[in-house]
C-alpha positions as CSV (number, residue, x, y, z in Angstrom):
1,X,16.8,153.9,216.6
2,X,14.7,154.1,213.7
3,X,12.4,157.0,213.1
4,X,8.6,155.5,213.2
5,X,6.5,155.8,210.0
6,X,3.1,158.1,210.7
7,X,0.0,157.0,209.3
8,X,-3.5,159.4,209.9
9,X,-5.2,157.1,207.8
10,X,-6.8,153.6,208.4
11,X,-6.3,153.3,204.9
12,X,-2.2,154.0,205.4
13,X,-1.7,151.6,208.3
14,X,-3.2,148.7,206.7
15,X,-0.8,149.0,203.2
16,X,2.1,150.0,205.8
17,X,1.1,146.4,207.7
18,X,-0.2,144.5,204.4
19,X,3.8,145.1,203.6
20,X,4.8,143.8,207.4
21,X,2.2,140.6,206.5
22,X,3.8,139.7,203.5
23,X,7.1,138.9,204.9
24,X,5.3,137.0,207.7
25,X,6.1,139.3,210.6
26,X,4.3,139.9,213.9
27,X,2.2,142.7,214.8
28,X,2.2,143.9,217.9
29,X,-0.4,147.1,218.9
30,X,-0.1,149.7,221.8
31,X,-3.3,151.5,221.9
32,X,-2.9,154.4,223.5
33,X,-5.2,158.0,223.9
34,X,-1.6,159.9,223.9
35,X,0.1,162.0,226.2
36,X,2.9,159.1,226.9
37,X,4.5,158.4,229.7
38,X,6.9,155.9,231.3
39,X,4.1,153.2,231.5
40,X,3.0,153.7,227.4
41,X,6.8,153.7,227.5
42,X,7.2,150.2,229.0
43,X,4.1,148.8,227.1
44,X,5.8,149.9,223.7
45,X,8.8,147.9,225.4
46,X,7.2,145.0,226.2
47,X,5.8,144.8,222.5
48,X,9.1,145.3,220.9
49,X,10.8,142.4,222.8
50,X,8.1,140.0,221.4
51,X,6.4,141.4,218.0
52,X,8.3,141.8,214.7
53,X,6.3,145.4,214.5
54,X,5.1,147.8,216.8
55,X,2.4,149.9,216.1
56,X,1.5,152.4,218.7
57,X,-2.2,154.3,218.2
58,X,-2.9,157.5,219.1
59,X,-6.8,158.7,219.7
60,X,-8.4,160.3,221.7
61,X,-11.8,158.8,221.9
62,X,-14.7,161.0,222.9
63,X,-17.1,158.1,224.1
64,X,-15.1,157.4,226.9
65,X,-15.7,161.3,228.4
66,X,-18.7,161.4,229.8
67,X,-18.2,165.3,230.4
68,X,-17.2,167.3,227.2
69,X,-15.4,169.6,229.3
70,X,-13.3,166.4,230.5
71,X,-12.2,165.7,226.4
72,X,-11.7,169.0,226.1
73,X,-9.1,169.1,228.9
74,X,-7.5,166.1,227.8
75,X,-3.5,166.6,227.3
76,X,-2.8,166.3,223.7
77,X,0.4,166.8,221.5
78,X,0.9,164.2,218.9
79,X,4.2,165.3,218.3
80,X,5.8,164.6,221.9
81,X,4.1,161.3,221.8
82,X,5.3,160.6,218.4
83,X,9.1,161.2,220.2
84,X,8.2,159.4,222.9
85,X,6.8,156.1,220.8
86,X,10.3,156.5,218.6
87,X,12.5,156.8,221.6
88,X,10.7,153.0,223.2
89,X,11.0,151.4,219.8
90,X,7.9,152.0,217.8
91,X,7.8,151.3,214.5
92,X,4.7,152.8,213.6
93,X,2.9,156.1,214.7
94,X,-1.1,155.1,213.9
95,X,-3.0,158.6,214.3
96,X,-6.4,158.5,213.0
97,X,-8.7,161.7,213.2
98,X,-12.3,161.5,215.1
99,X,-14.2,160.6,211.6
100,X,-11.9,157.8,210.7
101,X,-12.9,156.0,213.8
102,X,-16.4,157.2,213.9
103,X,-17.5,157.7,210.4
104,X,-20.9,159.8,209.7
105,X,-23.9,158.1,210.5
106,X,-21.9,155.7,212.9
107,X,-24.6,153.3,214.6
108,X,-22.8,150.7,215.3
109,X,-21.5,150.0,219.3
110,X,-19.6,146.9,220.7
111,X,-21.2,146.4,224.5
112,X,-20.0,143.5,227.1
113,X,-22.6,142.8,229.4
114,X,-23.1,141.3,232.5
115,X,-21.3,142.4,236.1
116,X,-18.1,142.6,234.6
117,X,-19.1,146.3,233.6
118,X,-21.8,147.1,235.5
119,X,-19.7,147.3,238.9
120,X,-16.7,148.9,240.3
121,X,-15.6,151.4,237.4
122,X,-18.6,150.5,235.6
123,X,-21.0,151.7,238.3
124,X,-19.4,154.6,238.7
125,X,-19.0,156.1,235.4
126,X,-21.8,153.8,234.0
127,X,-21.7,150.8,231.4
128,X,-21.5,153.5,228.7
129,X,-17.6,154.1,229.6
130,X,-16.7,150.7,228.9
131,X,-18.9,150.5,226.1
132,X,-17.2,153.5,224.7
133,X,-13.7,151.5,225.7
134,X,-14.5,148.1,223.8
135,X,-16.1,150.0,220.6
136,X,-13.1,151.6,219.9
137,X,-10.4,149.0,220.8
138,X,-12.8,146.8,218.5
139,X,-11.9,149.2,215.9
140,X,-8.6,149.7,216.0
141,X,-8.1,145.7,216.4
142,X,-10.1,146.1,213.2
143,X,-8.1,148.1,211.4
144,X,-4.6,147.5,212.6
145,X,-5.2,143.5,213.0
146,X,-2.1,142.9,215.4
147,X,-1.5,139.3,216.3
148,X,-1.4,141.0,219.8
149,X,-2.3,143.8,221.5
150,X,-0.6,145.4,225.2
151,X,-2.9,146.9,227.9
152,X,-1.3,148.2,231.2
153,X,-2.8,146.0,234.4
154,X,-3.2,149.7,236.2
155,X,-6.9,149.7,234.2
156,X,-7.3,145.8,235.5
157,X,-11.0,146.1,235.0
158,X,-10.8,147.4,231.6
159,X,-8.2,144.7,230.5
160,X,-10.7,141.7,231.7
161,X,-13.3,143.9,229.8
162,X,-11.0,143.7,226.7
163,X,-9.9,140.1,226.9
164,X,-13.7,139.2,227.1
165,X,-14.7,141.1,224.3
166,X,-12.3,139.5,222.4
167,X,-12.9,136.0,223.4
168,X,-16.7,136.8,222.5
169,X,-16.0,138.0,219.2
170,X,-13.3,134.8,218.3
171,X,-10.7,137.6,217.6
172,X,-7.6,135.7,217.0
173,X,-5.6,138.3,219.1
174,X,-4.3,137.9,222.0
175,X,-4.6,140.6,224.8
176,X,-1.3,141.3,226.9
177,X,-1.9,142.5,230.0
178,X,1.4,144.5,230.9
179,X,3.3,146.0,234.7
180,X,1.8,148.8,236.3
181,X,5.1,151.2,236.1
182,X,4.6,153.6,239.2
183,X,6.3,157.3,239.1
184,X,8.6,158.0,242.4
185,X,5.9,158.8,244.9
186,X,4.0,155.3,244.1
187,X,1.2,156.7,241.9
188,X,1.0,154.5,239.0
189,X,1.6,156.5,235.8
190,X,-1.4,158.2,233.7
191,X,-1.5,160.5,231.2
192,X,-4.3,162.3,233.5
193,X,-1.8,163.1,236.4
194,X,1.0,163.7,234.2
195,X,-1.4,166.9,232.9
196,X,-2.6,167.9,236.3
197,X,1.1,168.1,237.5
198,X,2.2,170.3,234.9
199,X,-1.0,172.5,235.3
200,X,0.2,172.5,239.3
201,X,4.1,173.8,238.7
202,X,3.0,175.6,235.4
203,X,5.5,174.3,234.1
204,X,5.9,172.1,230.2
205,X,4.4,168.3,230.3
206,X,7.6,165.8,231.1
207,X,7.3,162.6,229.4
C-alpha cells in the first residue's frame, strides 16, 4: 500500500499529474466532500481497477448548503479521509482550500437547465443546489483533467446532471456512474448519516 501524495494546491495536483501524463497513464478522479465511508471506499476501488492514477478530492463546497448552519455541521477531518483514501488505493489526496476553488471576485457559474434540475431534488432544494453541484465538479474536472471521473448511483439525479454537463461542454471525460454500497440496515452509505450516528451514540465517526 502506498502512502498517497497530498496536494492543497491546484497548482500541486496538476505538476503531480503533468508527471502521471508524461508517461501516458490514466487519470482516474473520485470527487468527494470528505468524511469517507464504505461507498467513497468502493468508488476509490472501482477507479483503481481501471485508471493508472487515482486521485481522490476533498472539498467541502459551500454552494451546495443552502443553510450555513448545514456547512457548518458538515463532518470534516481531512486526516481520517486521507487514511481512508490510502487504505482503498488512492494515489493522490487533492485538498484544495475554499479560495482555490472560488477565487475573489468569482462570477462565473456552470448551470444545466431544463427539467432535469428543476424536479425531484431540484424542486426541492431549488436549481441553485445543482448549480452549486456542476460549478464545482466543472472545476475540479478543470483542474485535475482525469480521463474519468466516479459518481456513486445513490445521487442518480445528480450523476445524469453530471454526465449532461459534460456532454454539453464536449468534456472528453467520461462520467462513471458507480454501486450504491448499503450499510447493514439497508441505508445506502453517506457521509451525512455516518455524522448523525456518531452524534446519536456520542461516540468517534467509524469509517
Amino acid at each position: 500500500m502506498n502512502t498517497p501524495t497530498i496536494a492543497t494546491t491546484p497548482e500541486e495536483a496538476r505538476f503531480i499529474i503533468a508527471q502521471a501524463r508524461q508517461n501516458n497513464l490514466k487519470i482516474g478522479l473520485v470527487p468527494t466532500m470528505g468524511a469517507l465511508h464504505a461507498g467513497h471506499a468502493s468508488l476509490i476501488a472501482q477507479a483503481r481497477d481501471e485508471s493508472d492514477v487515482v486521485v481522490v478530492s476533498v472539498f467541502v463546497n459551500p454552494t451546495q448548503f443552502n443553510e450555513a448552519a448545514d456547512l457548518d455541521a458538515y463532518p470534516r477531518d481531512l486526516a481520517g479521509d486521507i487514511q481512508a483514501a490510502e487504505a482503498a488505493g488512492a494515489d493522490l489526496v487533492f485538498a484544495p482550500g475554499a479560495a482555490d476553488v472560488y477565487p475573489p471576485g468569482h462570477a462565473t457559474t456552470v448551470t444545466v437547465g431544463g427539467d432535469l434540475t428543476g424536479t425531484l431534488e431540484g424542486a426541492e432544494r431549488g436549481r441553485g443546489h445543482f448549480e452549486g453541484v456542476t460549478t464545482v465538479v466543472a472545476k475540479l474536472l478543470n483542474m485535475v483533467q482525469p480521463d474519468a471521473a466516479y459518481f456513486g448511483q445513490k445521487d442518480a439525479q445528480q450523476l445524469a446532471v453530471l454526465r449532461r454537463m459534460t456532454r454539453d461542454l464536449l468534456l472528453p471525460i467520461e462520467v462513471v456512474g458507480c454501486p450504491i454500497v448499503r450499510e447493514s440496515d439497508g441505508l445506502a452509505c453517506s457521509s451525512r448519516n455516518v455524522s448523525a450516528r456518531a452524534e446519536r451514540w456520542n461516540t468517534p465517526r467509524r469509517l
